[in-house]
N, C-alpha and C positions, 0 to 999 in steps of 0.2 A: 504494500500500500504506500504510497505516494504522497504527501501533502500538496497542495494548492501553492501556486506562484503567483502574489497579487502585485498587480501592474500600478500603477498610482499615477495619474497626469498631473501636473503641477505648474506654477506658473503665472496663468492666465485665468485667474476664477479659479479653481479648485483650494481649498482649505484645508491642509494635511488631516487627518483622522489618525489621531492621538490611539487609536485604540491600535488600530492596523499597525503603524509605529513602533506601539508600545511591545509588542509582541515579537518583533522581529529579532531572527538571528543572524541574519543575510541580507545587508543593504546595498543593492545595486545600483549604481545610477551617476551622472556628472560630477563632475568637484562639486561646481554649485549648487546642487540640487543636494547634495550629500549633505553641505555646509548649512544650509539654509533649514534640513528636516528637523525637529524634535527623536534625535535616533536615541534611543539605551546605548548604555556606557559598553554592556558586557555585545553588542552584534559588531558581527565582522561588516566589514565595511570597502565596499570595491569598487574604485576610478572606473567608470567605463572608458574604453581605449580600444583596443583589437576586441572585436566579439565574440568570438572566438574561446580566448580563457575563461569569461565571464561566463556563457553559457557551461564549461564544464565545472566552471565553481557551483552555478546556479545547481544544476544538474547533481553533484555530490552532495549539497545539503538538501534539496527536495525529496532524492531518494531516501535520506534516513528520516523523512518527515520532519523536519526544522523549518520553519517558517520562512519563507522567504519573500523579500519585496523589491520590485522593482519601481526605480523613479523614473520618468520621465518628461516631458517638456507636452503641456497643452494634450493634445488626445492622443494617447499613445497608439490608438488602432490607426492612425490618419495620417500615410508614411509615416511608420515609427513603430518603436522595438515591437509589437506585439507581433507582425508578421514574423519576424526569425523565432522570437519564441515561440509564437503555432508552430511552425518547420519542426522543432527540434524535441519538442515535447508535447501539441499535439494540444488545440485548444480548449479541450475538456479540462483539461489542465490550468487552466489562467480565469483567474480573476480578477477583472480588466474595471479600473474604477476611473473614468478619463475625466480631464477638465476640459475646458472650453481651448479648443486649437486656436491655432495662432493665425490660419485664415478667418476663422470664425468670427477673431476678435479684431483683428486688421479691418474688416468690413464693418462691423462693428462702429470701429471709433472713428470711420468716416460715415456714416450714417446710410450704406447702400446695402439691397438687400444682395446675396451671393449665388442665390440657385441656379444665376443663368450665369456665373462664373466659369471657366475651364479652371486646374488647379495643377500645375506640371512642377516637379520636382528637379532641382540642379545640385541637389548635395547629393556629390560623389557620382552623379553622371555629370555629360555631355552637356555643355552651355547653349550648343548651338539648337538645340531642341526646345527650350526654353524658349529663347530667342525669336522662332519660328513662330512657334505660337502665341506671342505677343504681337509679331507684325502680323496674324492674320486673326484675330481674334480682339476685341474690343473691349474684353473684362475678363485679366489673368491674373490668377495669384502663384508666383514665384518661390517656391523653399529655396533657400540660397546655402550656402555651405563656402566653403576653401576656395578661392578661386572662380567663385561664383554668383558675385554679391552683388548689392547695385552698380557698382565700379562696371564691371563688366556687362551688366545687362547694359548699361547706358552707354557703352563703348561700342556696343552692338549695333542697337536702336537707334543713336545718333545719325541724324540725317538721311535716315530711311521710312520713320515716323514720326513725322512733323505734329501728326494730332494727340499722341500719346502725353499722359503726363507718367511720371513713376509715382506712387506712393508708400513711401516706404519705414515700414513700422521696427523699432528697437525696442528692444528691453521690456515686451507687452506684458503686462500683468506684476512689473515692479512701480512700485508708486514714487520712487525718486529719480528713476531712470529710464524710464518707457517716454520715447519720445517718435510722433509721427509726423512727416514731412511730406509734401509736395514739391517733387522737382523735376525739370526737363531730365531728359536722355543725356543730354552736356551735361547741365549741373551735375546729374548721378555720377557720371563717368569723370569726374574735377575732384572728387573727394574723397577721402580715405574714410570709410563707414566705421572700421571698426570692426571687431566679433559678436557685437552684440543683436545684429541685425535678425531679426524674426524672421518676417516675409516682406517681398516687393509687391505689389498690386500694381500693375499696367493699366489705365486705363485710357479710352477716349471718352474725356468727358462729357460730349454733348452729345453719347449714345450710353449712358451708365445704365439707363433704366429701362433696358430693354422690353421688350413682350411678356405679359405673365408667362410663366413656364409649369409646363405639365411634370417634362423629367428634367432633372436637375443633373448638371456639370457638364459635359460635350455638349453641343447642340446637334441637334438632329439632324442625321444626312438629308440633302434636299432628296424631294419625294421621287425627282425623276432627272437624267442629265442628258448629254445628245439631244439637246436643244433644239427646236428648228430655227432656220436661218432669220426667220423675220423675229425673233427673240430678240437681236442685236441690230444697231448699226452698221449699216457697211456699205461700200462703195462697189457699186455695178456689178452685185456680187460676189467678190471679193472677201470669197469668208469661205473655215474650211468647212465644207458639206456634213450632217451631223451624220451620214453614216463612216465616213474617214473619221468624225470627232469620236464617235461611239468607240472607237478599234484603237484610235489613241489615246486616249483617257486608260482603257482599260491595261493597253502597253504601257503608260506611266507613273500608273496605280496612286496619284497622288493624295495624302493624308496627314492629317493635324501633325505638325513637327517634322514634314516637308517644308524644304526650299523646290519650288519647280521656276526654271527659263520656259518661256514662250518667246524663240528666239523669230523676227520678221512676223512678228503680230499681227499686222493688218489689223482687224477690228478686231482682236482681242478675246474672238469668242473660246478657244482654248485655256486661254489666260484668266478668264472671268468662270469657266466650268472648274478648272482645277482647284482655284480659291474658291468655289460654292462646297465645292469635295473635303476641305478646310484646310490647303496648304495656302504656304505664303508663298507667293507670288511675284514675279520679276519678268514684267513684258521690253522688252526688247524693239522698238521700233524706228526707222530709219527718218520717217517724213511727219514733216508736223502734224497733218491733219491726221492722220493714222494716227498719231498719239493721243492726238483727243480726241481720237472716235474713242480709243481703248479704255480714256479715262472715264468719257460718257457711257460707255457699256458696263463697265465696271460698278459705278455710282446707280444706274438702272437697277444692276442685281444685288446691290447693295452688299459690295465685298470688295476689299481691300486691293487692289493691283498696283503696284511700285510700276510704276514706266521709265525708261530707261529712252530717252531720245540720241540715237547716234545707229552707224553701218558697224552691223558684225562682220569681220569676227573683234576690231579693235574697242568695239562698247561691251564688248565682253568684261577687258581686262580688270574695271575696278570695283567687279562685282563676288560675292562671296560664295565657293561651291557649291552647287547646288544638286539634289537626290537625284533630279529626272531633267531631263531639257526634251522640249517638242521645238523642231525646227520648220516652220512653213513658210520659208522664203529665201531665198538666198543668189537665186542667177546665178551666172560664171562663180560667182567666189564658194558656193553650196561647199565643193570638197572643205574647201579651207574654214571655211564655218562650222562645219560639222565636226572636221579633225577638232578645234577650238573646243567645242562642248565634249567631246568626246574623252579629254585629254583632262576634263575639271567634274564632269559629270560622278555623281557616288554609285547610281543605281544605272540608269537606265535613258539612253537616246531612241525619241524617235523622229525618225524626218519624214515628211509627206513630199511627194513629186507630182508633179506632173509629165513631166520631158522624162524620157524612159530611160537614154540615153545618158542621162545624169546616175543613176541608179548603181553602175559600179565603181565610179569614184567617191560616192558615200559610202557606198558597202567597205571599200577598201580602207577609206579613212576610219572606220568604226573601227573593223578587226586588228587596224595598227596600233588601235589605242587599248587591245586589248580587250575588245568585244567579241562575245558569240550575239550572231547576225543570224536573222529571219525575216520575213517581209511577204508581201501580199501583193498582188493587184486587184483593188478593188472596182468592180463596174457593178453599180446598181440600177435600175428604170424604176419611177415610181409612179402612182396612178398618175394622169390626167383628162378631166373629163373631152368629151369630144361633144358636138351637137347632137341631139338626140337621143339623151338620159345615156349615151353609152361610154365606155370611157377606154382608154387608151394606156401604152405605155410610153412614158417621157426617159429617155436615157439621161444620165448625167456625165460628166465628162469623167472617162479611168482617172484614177488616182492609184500612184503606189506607195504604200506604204512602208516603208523599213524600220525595224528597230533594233539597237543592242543591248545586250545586258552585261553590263561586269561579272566577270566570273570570277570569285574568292581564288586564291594564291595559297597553298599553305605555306608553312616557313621552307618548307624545301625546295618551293618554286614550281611544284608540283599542280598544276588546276584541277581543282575540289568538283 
């Protein structure tokens, strides 16, 4: 028989329980959580650091039934220790008594409700994940860790989201020290925060209070994508066809914590599906009125598109790698455009043609960059009516489609 391992949040609202406390012989948890409890003179007492020792400390007094408690920061189920403790010991096991989290209380003390928040984690991942879903998302709350704090969110952000504010909560639920601020993406990224920082809240403020929300945190995939053409703005048609869009979307698989290029945008209607999908987005277009179609279609579907005015492949260069690139433009320079995305891409190129003959100097630029290559030629006819209630078939013009996918490397050099 086993004793119970009770979890404690702390912090942010929660009031230590002298009884729970008082009983223990194995106190888990921060310095300052440590320093701060009402602990007995006679319990052991352990720095959390590598998790690793701690759970086989934990694990050695549980098993001869000695009380054990764990401390942690705001709601421990809410990223935080409770997850490794279910893994290891298995959640019948845990007696989880949380306080008010530290997003909870960040929204909170700005006075906005959080159900239609996203909420993405940077301590001890990937910044650039985070990052993403700030540019494409309008209410994010940030855990930040090592390397990961406002500094860098707002070093990210900077000049890529002009509407965004940061806000960003310290020391929440100390009464001499818990201090919230509002600052640009500059300002955050000008300042040395500290270790004290809680969470960042991204917002755009003149969209905080979105739509009531039935389910709370991601938002809901739109109901349907492969749009059709008169969705968008576009010039004399000049837009790619939604059954080409349907077969690229699906080659690009773009989603929430995606960077996707829509490189030669034209109206942008690729660019405005993958940010409906919920990536952040980076149109790419060479002429001005093309950029404000892309910014007016964008604004239409009410989703974020960064535009980029300049000729790829050199408006490429001062932009940040991105998962997927869709290329639908390019003329003579197509190889060289393509090699360009190919050569930055993390996941997955795909280029749409029309001229056939262009098709193996993309192929080629793909598999030099280290891509397996497949591709389509698509011809579809859709209804159109004719006089006399009867109706007809309308051809659209072929398109091919190509895509590559980075294939994983192991360390021997070997392809997985």
């Amino acid at each position: 028989m086993t004793s119970k391992i009770t979890v404690v949040g702390t912090g942010t609202g929660a009031a230590y329980d002298g009884e729970v406390l008082g009983g223990a012989e194995l106190v888990v948890g921060g310095r300052r959580h440590l320093d701060a409890a009402p602990l007995p003179e006679s319990a052991e007492r352990v720095v959390l650091g590598p998790l690793a020792p701690a759970l086989d400390i934990i694990e050695e007094y549980a098993g001869k039934e000695r009380r054990v408690v764990v401390l942690a920061s705001g709601d421990p189920g809410f990223f935080g220790i409770v997850r490794a403790l279910a893994e290891r010991f298995g959640s019948g096991r845990l007696d989880v008594r949380p306080g008010v989290s530290s997003v909870a209380a960040a929204f909170a003390r700005i006075g906005l409700p959080w159900d239609d928040a996203v909420v993405v984690s940077a301590h001890g991942r990937e910044l650039r994940t985070a990052v993403n879903v700030c540019r494409a998302r309008r209410k994010v709350a940030v855990l930040t860790g090592p390397g990961a704090g406002p500094a860098e969110l707002g070093a990210a952000l900077a000049g890529t989201c002009g509407d965004r504010v940061l806000v960003v909560a310290s020391a929440l639920g100390d009464p001499e020290r818990e201090r919230v601020e509002r600052v640009t993406p500059d300002e955050a990224a000008a300042r040395d925060w500290g270790p004290a920082v809680s969470v960042v809240v991204c917002l755009d403020e003149a969209r905080a209070l979105g739509p009531v929300r039935t389910v709370a945190g991601v938002p809901d995939r739109p109901g349907g994508w492969a749009l059709d053409e008169d969705a968008f703005a576009h010039r004399d048609s000049m837009i790619t066809k939604f059954e080409v869009r349907a077969l690229a979307l699906a080659r690009l698989g773009p989603r929430l914590g995606d960077l996707v290029w829509d490189v030669g945008a034209g109206s942008g209607s690729v660019a405005v599906e993958c940010a409906r999908l919920g990536a952040a987005v980076v149109a790419v277009e060479k002429t001005a009125d093309g950029a404000e179609r892309v910014r007016a279609n964008a604004r239409a579907h009410e989703v974020d598109v960064r535009v980029v005015r300049g000729a790829a492949p050199s408006a490429l260069d001062g932009l940040e790698d991105p998962d997927a690139v869709f290329v639908g433009g390019g003329g003579a320079d197509l190889p060289a455009i393509v090699g360009a995305c190919a050569r930055r891409a993390r996941r997955t190129v795909v280029v749409a043609m029309a001229a056939l003959d262009r098709v193996p100097a993309a192929r080629a630029a793909l598999r030099s960059a280290g891509f397996v290559c497949d591709g389509v030629l698509l011809q579809s006819s859709r209804l159109a009516p004719l006089p006399g209630d009867v109706t007809r078939l309308a051809a659209t013009n072929p398109v091919f489609l190509l895509w590559g996918v980075r294939t994983p490397v192991s360390d021997e050099g070997v392809v997985q």
